[in-house]
Biotite code that builds the C-alpha atoms (Angstrom):
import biotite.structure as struc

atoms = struc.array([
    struc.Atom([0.680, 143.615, -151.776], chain_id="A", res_id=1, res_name="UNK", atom_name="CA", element="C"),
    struc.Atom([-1.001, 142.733, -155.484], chain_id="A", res_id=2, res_name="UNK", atom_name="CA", element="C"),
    struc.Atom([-3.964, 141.282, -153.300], chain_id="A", res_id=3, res_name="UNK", atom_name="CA", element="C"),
    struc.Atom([-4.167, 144.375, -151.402], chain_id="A", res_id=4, res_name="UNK", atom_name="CA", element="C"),
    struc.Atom([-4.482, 146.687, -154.076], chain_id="A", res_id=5, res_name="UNK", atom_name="CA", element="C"),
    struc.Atom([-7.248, 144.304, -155.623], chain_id="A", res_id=6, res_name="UNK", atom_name="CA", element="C"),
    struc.Atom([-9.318, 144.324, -153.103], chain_id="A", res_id=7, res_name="UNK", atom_name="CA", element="C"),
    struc.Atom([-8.749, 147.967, -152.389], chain_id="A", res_id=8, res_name="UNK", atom_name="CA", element="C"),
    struc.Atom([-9.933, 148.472, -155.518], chain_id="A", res_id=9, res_name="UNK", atom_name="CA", element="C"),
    struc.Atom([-12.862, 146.212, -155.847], chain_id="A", res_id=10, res_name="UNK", atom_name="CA", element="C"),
    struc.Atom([-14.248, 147.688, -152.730], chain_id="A", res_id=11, res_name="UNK", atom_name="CA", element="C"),
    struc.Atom([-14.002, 151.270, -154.894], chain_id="A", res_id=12, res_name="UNK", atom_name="CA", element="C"),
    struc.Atom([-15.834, 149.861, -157.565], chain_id="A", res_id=13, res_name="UNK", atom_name="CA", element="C"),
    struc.Atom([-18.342, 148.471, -155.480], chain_id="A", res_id=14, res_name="UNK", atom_name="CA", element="C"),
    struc.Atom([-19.225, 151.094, -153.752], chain_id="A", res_id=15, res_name="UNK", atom_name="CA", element="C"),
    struc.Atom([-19.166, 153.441, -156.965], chain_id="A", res_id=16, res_name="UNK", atom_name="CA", element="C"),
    struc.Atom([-21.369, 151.528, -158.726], chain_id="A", res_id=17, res_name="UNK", atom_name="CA", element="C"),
    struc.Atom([-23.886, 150.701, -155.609], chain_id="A", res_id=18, res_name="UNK", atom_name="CA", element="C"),
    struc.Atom([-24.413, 154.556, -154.582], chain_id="A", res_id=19, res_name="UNK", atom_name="CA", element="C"),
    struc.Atom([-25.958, 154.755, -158.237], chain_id="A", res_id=20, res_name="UNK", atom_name="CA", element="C"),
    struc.Atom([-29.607, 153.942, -156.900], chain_id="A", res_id=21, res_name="UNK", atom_name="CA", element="C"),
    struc.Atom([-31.415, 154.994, -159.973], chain_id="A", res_id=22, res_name="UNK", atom_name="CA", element="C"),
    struc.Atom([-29.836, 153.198, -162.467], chain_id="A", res_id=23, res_name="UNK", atom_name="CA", element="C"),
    struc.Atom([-29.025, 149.956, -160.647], chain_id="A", res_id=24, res_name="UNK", atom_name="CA", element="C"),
    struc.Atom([-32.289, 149.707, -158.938], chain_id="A", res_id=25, res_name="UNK", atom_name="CA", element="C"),
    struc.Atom([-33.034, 148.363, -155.720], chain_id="A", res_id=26, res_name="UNK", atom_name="CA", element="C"),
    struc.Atom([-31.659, 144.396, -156.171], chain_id="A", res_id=27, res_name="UNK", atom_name="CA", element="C"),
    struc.Atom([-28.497, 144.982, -157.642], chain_id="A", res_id=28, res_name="UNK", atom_name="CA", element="C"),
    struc.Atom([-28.142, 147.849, -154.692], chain_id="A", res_id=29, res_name="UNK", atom_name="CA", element="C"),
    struc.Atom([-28.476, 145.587, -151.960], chain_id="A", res_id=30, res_name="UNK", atom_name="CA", element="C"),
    struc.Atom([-26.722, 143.009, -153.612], chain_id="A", res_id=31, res_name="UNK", atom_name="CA", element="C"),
    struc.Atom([-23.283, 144.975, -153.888], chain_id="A", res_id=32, res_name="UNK", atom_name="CA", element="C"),
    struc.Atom([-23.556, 146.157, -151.037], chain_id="A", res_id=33, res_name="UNK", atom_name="CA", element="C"),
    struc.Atom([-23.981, 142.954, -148.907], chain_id="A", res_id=34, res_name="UNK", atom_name="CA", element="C"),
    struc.Atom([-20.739, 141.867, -151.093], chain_id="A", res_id=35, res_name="UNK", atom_name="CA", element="C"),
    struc.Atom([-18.989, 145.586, -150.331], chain_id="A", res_id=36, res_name="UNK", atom_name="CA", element="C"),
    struc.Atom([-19.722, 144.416, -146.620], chain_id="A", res_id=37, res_name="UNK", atom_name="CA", element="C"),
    struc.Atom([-17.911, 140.791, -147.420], chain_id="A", res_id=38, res_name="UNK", atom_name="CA", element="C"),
    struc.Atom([-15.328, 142.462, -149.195], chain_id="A", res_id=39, res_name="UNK", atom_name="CA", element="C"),
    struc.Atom([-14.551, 145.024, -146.535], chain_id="A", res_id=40, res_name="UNK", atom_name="CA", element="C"),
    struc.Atom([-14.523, 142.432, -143.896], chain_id="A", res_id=41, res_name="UNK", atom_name="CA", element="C"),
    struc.Atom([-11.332, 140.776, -146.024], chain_id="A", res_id=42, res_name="UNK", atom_name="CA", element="C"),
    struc.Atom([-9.845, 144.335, -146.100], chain_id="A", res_id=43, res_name="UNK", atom_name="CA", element="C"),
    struc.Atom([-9.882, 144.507, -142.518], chain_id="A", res_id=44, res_name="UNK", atom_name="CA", element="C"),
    struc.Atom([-8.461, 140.802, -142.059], chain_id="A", res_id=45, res_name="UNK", atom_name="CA", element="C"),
    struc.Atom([-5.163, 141.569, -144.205], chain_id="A", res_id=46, res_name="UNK", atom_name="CA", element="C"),
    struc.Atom([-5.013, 144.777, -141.837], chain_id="A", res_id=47, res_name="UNK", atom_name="CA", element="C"),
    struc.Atom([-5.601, 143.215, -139.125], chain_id="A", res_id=48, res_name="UNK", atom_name="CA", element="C"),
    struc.Atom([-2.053, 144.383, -137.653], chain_id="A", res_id=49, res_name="UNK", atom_name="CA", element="C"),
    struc.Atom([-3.180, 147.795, -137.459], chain_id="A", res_id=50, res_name="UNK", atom_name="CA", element="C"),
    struc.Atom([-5.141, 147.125, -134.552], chain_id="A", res_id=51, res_name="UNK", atom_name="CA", element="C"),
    struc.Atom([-2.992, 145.413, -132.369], chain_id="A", res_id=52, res_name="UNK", atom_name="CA", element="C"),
    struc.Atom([-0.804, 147.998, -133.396], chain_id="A", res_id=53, res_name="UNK", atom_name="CA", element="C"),
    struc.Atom([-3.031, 150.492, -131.495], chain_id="A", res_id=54, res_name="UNK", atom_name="CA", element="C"),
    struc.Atom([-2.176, 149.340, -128.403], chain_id="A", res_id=55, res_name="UNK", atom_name="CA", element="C"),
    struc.Atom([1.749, 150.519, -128.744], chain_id="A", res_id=56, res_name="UNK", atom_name="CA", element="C"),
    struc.Atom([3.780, 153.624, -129.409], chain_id="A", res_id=57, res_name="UNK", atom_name="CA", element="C"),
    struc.Atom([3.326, 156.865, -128.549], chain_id="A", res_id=58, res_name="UNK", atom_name="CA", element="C"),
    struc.Atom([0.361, 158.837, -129.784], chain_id="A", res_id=59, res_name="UNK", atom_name="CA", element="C"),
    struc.Atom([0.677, 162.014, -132.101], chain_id="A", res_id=60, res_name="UNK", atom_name="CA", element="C"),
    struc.Atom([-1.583, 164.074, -134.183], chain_id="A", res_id=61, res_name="UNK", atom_name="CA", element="C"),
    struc.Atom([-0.236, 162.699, -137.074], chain_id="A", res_id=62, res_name="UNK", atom_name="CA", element="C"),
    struc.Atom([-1.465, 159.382, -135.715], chain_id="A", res_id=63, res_name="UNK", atom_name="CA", element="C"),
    struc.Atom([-4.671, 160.115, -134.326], chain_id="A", res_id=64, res_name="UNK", atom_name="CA", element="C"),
    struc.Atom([-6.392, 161.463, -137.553], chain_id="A", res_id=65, res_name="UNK", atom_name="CA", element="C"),
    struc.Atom([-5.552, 158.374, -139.234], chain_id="A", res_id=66, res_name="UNK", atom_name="CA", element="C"),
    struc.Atom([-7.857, 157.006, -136.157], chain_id="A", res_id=67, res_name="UNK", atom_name="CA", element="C"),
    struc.Atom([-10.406, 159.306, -136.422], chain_id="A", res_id=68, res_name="UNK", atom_name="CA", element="C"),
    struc.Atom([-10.764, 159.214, -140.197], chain_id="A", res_id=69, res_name="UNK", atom_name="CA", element="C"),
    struc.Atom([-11.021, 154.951, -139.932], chain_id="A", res_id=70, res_name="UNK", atom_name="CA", element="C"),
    struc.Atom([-13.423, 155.314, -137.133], chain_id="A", res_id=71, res_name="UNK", atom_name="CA", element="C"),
    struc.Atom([-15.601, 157.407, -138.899], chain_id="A", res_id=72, res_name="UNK", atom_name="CA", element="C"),
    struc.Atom([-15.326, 155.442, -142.169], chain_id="A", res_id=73, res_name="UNK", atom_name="CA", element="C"),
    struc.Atom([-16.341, 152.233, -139.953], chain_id="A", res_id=74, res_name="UNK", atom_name="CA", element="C"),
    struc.Atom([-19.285, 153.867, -138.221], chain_id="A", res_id=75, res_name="UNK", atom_name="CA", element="C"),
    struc.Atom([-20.254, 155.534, -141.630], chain_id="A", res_id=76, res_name="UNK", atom_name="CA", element="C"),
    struc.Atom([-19.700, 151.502, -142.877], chain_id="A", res_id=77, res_name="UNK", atom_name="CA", element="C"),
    struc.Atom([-22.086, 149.900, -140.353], chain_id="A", res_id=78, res_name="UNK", atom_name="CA", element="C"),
    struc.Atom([-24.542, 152.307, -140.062], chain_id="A", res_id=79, res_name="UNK", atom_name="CA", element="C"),
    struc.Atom([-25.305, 152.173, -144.130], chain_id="A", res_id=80, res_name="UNK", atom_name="CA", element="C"),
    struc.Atom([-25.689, 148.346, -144.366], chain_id="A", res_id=81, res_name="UNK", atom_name="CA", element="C"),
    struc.Atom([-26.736, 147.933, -140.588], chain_id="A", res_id=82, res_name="UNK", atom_name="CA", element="C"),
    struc.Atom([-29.787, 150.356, -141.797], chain_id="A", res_id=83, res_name="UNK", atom_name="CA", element="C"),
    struc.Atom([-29.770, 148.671, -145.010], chain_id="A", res_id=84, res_name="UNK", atom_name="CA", element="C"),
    struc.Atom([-31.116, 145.380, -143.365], chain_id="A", res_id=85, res_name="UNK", atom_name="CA", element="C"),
    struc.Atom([-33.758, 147.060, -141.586], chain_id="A", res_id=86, res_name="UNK", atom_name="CA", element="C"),
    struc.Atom([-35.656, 148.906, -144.784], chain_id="A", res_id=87, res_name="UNK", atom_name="CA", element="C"),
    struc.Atom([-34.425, 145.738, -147.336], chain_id="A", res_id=88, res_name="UNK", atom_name="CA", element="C"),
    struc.Atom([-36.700, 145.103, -150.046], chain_id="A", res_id=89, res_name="UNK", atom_name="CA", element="C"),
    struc.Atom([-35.184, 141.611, -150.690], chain_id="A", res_id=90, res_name="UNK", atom_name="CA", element="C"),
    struc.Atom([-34.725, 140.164, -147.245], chain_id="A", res_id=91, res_name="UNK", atom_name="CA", element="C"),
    struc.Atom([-37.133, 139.051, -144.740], chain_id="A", res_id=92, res_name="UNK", atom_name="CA", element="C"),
    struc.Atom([-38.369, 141.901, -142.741], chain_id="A", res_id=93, res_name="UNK", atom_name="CA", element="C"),
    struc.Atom([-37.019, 141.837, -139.245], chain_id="A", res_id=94, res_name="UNK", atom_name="CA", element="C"),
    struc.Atom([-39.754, 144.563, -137.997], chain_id="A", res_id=95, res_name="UNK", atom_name="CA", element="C"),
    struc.Atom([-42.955, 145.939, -139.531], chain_id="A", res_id=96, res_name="UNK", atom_name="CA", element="C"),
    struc.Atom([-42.411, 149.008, -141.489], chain_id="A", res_id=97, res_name="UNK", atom_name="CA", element="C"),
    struc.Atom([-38.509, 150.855, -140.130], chain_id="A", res_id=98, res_name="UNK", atom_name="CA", element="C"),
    struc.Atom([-39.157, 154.196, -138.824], chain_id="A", res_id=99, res_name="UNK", atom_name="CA", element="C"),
    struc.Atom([-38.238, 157.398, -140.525], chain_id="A", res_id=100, res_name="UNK", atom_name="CA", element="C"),
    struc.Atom([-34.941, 157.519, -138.711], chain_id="A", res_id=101, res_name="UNK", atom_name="CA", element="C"),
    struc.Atom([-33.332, 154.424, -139.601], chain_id="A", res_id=102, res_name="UNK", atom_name="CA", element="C"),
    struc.Atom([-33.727, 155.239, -143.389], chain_id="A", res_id=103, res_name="UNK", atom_name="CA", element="C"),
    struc.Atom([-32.155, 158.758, -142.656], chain_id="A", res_id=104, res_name="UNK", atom_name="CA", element="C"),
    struc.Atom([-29.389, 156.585, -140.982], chain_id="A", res_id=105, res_name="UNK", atom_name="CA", element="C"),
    struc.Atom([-28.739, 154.599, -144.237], chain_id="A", res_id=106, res_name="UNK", atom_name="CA", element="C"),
    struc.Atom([-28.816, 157.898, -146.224], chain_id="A", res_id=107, res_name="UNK", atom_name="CA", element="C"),
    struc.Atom([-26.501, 159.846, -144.092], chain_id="A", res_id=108, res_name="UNK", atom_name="CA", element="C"),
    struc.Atom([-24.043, 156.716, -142.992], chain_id="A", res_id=109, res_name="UNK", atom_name="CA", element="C"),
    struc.Atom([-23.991, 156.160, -147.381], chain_id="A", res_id=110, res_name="UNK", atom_name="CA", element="C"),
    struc.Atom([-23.100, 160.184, -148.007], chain_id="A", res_id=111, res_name="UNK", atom_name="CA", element="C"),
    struc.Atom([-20.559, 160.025, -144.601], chain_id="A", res_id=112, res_name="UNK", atom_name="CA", element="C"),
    struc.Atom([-18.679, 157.094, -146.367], chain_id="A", res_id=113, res_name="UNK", atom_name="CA", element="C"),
    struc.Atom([-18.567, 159.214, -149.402], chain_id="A", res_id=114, res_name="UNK", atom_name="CA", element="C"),
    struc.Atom([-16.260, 161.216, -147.711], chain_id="A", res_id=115, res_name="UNK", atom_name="CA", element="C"),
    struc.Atom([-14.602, 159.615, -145.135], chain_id="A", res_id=116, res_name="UNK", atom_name="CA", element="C"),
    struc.Atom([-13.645, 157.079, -147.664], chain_id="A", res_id=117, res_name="UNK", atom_name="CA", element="C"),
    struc.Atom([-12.011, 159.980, -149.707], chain_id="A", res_id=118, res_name="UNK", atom_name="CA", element="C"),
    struc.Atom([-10.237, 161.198, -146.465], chain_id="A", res_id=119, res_name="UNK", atom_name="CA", element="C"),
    struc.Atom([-8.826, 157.070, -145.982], chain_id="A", res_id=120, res_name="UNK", atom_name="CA", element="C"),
    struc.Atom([-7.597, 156.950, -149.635], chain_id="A", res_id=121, res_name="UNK", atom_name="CA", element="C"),
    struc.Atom([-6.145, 160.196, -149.503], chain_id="A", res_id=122, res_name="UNK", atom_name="CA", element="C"),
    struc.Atom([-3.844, 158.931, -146.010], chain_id="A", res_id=123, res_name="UNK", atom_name="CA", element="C"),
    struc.Atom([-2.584, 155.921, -148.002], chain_id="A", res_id=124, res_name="UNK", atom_name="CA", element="C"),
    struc.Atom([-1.764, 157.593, -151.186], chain_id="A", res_id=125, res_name="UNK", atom_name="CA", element="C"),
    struc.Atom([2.233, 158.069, -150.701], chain_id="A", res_id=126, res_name="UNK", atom_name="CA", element="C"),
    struc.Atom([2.941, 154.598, -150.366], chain_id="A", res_id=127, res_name="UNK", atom_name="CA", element="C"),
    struc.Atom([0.808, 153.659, -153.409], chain_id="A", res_id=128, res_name="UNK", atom_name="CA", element="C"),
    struc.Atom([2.445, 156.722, -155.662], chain_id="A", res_id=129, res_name="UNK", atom_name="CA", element="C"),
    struc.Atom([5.770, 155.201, -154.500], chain_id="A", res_id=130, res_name="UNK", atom_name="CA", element="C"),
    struc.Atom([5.047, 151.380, -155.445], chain_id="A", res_id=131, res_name="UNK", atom_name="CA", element="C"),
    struc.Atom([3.570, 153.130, -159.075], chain_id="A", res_id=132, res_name="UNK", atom_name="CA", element="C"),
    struc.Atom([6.820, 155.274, -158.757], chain_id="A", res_id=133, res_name="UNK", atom_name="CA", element="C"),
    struc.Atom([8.815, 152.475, -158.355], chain_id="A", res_id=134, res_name="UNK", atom_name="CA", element="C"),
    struc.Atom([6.910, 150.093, -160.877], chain_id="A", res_id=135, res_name="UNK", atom_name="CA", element="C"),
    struc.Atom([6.847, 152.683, -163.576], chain_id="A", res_id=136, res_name="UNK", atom_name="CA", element="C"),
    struc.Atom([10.500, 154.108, -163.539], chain_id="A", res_id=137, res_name="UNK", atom_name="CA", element="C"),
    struc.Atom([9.129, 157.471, -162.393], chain_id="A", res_id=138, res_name="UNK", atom_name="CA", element="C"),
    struc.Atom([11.334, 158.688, -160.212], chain_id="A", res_id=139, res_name="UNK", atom_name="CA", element="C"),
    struc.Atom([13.528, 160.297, -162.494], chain_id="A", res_id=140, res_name="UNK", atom_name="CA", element="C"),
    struc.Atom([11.487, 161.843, -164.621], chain_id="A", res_id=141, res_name="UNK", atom_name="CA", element="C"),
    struc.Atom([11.678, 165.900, -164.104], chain_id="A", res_id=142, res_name="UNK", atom_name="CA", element="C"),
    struc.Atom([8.147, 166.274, -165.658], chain_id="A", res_id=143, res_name="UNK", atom_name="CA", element="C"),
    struc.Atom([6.594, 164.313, -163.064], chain_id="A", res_id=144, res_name="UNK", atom_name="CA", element="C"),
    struc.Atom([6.094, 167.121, -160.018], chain_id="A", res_id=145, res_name="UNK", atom_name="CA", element="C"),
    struc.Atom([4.238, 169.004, -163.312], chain_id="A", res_id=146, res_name="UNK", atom_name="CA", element="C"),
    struc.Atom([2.122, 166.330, -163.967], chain_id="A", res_id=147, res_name="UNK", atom_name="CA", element="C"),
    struc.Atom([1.194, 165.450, -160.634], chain_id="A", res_id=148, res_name="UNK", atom_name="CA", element="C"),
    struc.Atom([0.277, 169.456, -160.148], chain_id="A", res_id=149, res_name="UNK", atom_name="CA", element="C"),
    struc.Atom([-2.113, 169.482, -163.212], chain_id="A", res_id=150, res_name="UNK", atom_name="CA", element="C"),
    struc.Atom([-3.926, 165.993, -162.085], chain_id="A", res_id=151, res_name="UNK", atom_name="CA", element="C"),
    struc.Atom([-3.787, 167.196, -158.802], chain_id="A", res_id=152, res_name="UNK", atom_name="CA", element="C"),
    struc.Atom([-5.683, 170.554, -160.089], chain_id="A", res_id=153, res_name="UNK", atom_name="CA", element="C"),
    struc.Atom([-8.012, 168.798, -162.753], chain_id="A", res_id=154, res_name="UNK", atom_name="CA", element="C"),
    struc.Atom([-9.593, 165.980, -160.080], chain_id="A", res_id=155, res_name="UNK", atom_name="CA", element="C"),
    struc.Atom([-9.859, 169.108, -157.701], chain_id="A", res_id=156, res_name="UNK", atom_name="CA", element="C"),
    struc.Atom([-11.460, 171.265, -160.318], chain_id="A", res_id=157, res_name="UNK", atom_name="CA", element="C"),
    struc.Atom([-14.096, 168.310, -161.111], chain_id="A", res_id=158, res_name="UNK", atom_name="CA", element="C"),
    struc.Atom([-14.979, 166.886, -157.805], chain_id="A", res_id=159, res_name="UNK", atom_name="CA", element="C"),
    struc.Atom([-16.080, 170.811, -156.573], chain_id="A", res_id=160, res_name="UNK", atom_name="CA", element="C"),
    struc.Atom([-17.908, 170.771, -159.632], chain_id="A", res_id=161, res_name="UNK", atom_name="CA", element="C"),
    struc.Atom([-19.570, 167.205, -159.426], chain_id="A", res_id=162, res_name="UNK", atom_name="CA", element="C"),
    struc.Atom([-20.193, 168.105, -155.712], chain_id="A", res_id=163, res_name="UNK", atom_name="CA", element="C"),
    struc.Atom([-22.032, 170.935, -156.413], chain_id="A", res_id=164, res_name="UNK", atom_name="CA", element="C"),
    struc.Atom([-23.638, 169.368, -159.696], chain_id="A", res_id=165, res_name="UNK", atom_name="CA", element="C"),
    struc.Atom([-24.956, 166.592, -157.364], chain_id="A", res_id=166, res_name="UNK", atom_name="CA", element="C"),
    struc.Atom([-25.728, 168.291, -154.390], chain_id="A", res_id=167, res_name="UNK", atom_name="CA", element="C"),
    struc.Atom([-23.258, 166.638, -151.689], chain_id="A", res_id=168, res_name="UNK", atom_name="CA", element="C"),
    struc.Atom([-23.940, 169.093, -148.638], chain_id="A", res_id=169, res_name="UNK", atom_name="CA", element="C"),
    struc.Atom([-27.439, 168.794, -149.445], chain_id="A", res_id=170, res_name="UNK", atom_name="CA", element="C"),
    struc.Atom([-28.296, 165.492, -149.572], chain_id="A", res_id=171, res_name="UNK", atom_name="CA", element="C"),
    struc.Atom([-25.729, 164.665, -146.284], chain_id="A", res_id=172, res_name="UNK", atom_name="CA", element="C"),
    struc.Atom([-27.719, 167.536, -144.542], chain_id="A", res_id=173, res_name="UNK", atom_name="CA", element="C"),
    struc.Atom([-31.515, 166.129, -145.955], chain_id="A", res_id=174, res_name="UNK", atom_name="CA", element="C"),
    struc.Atom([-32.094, 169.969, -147.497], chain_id="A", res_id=175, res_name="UNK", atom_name="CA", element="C"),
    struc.Atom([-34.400, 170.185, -150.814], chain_id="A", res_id=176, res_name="UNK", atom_name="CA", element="C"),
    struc.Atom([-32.818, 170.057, -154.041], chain_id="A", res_id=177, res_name="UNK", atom_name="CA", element="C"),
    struc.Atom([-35.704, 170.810, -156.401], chain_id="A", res_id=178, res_name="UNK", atom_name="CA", element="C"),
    struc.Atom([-33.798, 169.820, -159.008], chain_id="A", res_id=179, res_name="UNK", atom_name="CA", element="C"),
    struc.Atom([-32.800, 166.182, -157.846], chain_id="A", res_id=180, res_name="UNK", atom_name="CA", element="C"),
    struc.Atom([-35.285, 164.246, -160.426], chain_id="A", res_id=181, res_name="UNK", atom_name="CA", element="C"),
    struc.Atom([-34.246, 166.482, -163.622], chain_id="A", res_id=182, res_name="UNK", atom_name="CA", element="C"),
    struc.Atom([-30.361, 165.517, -163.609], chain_id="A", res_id=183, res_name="UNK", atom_name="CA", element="C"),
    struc.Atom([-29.200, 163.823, -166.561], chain_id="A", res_id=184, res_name="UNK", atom_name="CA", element="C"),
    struc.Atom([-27.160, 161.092, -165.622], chain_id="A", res_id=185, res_name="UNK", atom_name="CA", element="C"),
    struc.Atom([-25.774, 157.983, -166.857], chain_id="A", res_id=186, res_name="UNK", atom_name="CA", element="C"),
    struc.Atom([-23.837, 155.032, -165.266], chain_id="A", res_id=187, res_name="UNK", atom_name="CA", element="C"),
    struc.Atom([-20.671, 156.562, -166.673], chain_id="A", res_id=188, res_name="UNK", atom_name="CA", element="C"),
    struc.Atom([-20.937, 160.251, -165.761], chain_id="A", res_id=189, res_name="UNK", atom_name="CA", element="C"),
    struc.Atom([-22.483, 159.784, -162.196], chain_id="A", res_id=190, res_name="UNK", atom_name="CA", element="C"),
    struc.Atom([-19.328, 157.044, -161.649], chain_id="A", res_id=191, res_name="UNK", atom_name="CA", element="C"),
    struc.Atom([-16.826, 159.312, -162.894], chain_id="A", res_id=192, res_name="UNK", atom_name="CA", element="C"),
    struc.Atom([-18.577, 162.075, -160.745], chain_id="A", res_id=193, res_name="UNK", atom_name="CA", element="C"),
    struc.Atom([-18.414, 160.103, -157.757], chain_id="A", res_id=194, res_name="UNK", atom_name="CA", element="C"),
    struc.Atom([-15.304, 158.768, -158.400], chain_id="A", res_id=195, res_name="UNK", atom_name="CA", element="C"),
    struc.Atom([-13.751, 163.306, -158.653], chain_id="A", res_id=196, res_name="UNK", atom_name="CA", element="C"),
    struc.Atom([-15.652, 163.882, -155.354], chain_id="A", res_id=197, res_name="UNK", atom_name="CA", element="C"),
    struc.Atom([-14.189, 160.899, -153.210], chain_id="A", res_id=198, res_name="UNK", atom_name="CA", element="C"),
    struc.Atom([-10.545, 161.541, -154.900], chain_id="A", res_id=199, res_name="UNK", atom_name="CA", element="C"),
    struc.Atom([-11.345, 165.561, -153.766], chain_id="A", res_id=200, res_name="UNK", atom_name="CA", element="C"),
    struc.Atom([-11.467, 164.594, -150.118], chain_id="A", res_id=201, res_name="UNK", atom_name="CA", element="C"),
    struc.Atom([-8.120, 162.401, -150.903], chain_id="A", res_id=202, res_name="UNK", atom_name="CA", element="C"),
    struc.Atom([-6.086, 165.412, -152.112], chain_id="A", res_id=203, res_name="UNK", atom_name="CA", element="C"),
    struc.Atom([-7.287, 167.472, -148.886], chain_id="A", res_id=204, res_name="UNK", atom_name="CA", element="C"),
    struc.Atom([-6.474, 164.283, -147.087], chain_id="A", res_id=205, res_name="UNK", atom_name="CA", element="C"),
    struc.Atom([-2.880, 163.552, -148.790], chain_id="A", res_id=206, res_name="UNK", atom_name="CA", element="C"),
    struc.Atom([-1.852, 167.132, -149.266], chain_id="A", res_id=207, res_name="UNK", atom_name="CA", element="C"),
    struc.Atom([-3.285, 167.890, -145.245], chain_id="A", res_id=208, res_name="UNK", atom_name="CA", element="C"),
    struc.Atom([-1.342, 165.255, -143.748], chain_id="A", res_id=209, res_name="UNK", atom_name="CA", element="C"),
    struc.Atom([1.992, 166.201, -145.638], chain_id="A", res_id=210, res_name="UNK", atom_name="CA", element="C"),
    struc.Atom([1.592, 170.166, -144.199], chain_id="A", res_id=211, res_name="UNK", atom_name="CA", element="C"),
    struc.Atom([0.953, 168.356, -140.769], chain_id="A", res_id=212, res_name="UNK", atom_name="CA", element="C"),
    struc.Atom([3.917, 166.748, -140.710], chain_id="A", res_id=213, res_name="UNK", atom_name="CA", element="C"),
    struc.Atom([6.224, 169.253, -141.955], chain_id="A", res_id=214, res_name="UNK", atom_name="CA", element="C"),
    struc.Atom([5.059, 171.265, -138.993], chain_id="A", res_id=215, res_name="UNK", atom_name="CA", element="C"),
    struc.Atom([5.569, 168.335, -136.656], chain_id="A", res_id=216, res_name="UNK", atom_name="CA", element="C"),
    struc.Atom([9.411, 168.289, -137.769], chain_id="A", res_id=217, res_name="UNK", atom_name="CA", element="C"),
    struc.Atom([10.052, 171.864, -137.301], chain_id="A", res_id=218, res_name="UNK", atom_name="CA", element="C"),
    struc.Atom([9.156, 171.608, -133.727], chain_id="A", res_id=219, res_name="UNK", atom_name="CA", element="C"),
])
């Protein structure tokens, strides 16, 4: 489970630090990233039972958005670096100069995994509150529901406003932003900012699925 949760993370870090073109440059870009590929293929190996485990049981709602939200997180996955080895700086070209399209695919499939990565975090989050639950001793405390409501309203509060402050729906939808070359950012705020936006989409994700199934068990 410790390995899990390490890779899980690395690939987090990875791809925080990787979306941050203009400070990490081209190399470094392309470099995490073909290790965010290696890294995600080892993911997928210790879940490997989750796709034989397609193949059995009966099929819900509750269980099909889990499917559609990893389907578009693995299209969104191999459309960025599939793209990315087209238009490489680094590597040796594999055709003359990529057309237009495959460099909006590598921008759009980067943004999509923005948030379909949220949306995946967000569907695993009660077991990993539970193991920190567990871990920490938490599950007495009476503060904790008050906690989890602030942190809940604070990551919220800053991923609408990092979303906005970095143009999201813009730059997934290719409209101007005039402003684009004038933001001041550094490594730190634009992880941090990244880091509110994808835990945004986890919170619709987390607190989504629990409605869903409340509604399931009243039927």
């Amino acid at each position: 489970m410790k390995k899990r949760m390490i890779v899980d993370i690395l690939m987090l870090v990875l791809f925080l630090v990787m979306m941050d073109y203009r400070l990490i440059r081209n190399f470094w870009h392309e470099a995490l990233g073909t290790l965010l590929f290696i890294v995600v293929l080892y993911h997928n190996y210790l879940n490997r039972p989750w796709y034989t485990s397609l193949f059995h049981g009966r099929w819900t709602l509750e269980r099909a958005i889990p499917l559609i939200v990893n389907a578009v997180l693995i299209f969104s996955i191999l459309s960025a670096i599939g793209s990315g080895i087209f238009i490489s700086k680094n590597l040796p070209r594999l055709i003359g100069k990529a057309p237009r399209w495959i460099h909006y695919l590598h921008h759009i499939g980067g943004y999509l995994m923005l948030i379909s990565l949220g949306f995946h975090i967000g569907l695993h989050w009660k077991p990993m509150l539970s193991r920190l639950e567990r871990t920490w001793h938490l599950s007495k405390s009476k503060i904790l529901p008050w906690i989890e409501r602030l942190l809940v309203l604070g990551i919220v509060s800053c991923g609408v406003y990092f979303s906005n402050y970095y143009s999201i729906g813009s730059r997934l939808f290719f409209r101007p932003i005039p402003n684009a070359r004038s933001l001041p950012i550094t490594l730190w705020t634009f992880t941090f900012g990244y880091l509110m936006i994808i835990s945004t989409y986890g919170v619709i994700a987390y607190y989504g699925m629990e409605i869903l199934k409340k509604m399931e068990h009243r039927k």
